[in-house]
N, C-alpha and C positions, 0 to 999 in steps of 0.2 A: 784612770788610776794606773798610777806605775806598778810592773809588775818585776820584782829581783827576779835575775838572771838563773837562779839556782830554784825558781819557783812558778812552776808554769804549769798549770791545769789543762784537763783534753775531758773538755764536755762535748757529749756530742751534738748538743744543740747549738754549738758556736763552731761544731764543722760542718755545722748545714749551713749555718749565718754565710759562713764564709763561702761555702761551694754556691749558696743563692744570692749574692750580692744586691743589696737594694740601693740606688741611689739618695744620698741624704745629704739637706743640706747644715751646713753648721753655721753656728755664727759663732765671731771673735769674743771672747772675754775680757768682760769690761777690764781696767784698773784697780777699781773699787773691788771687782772679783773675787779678787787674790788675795783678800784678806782670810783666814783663819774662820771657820764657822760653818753654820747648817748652806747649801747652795742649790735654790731648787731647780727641778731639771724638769721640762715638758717636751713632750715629746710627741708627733702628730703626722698622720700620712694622708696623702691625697686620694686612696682607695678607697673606695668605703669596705669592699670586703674583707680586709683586713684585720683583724685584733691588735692589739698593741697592748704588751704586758710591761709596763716599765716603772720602774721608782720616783715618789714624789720629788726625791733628792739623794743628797750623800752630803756624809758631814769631810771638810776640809780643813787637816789639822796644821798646827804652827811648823814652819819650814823648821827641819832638823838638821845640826850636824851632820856632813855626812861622816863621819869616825858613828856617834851613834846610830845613826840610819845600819849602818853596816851591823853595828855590834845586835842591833834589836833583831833582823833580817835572820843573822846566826840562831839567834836563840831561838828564836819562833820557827825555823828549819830545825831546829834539834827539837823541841817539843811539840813538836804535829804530830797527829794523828796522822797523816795524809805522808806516804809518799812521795817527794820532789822529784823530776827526772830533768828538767830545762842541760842543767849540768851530766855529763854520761862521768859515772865515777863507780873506781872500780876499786876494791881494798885487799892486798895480800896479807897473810897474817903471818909472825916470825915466831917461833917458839918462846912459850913462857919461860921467863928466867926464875930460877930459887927462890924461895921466899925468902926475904930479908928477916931481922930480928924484930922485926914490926908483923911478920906476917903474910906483908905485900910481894906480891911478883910484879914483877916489870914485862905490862905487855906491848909488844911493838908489832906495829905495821905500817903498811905501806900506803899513801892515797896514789890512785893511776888513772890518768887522763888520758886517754887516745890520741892519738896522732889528732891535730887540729880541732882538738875541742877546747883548748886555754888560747884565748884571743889577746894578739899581739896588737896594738897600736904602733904600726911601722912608720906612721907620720912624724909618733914621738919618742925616736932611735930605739923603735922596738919594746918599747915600756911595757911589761908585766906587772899583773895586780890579780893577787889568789888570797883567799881567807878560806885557811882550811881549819875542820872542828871534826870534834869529835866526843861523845858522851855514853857511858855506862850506866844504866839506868837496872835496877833489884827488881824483884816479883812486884812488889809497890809503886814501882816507876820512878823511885828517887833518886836522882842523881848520887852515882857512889865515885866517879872517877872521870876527869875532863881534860882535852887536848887541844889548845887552840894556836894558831900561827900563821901572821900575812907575811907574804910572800912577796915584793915590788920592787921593781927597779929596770934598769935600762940593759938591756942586751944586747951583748955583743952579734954581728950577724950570722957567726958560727953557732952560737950557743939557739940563736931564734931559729935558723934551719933545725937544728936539732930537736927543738921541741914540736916544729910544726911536721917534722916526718917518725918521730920517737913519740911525741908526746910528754905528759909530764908526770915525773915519779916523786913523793915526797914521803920524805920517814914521819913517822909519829909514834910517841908511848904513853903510857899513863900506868900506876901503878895500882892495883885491888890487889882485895884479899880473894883469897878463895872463894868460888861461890859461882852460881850462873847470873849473866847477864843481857841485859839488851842491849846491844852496841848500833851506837845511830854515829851517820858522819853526815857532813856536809862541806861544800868545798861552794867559794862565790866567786865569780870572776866580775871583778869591778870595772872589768874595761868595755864598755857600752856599744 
């Protein structure tokens, strides 16, 4: 299963997996496979001392847009319970401006990306691709205030030095009312 770039789990029984490598063979997926639907999985080792803890199957859903794949990806990183870290993102905050005659203050910040954490495709003249988010959520958890904007295009090779030894800085604002908040961001980098 594919895992987004901005969503990446650290169990530690898949850094044992990983530090105890088992050899396994796989076989090719049919044709027929690749349709849509329940896909059962077996799964079998040649030791008998062994246990094997694993799933009858997994359901495999209809190929998505990827604009939707993206925008779903966002939302489900804004409404977790969990943490993401895959992405290292860092947010400065700017002073609240006056409330307008609505009420609202204009708050601004910063998203910041470290020196070579936003991945450049230099094959294809440096192409960048970022979907940055942002969301205020009330004691309740409802969404009171949202910031969302992708980023893409082709880079000049000044501009790509600069981001792979600077990194990347992006403004964003949204406007509330008074009150406290939960402030979640996320930021995707599309480039694989």
């Amino acid at each position: 299963m594919w895992s987004p770039p901005w969503a990446q789990f650290s169990f530690p029984f898949l850094r044992r997996a990983r530090a105890n490598p088992i050899k396994q063979n796989c076989e090719r997926v049919r044709a027929e496979d690749k349709k849509p639907g329940w896909k059962k999985l077996s799964v079998r080792v040649r030791r008998a001392d062994l246990k094997v803890r694993a799933r009858a199957g997994y359901y495999e859903g209809p190929p998505q847009e990827e604009k939707q794949q993206i925008k779903e990806e966002i939302e489900t990183a804004l409404n977790s319970p969990f943490d993401y870290t895959a992405v290292p993102l860092g947010v400065q905050w700017s002073a609240a401006k006056e409330a307008g005659p609505d009420g609202k203050r204009k708050i601004a910040f910063m998203f910041v990306m470290a020196p070579g954490v936003a991945k450049l495709e230099e094959t294809d003249n440096n192409h960048l691709s970022l979907e940055f988010a942002a969301v205020a959520k009330d004691a309740k958890g409802l969404p009171m205030g949202a910031f969302s904007k992708a980023v893409q295009g082709h880079l000049a090779a000044a501009m790509a030095e600069n981001i792979k030894t600077q990194g990347v800085r992006f403004p964003g604002a949204m406007e509330l009312l008074s009150g406290e908040y939960t402030m979640i961001f996320a930021v995707r980098d599309n480039i694989r």
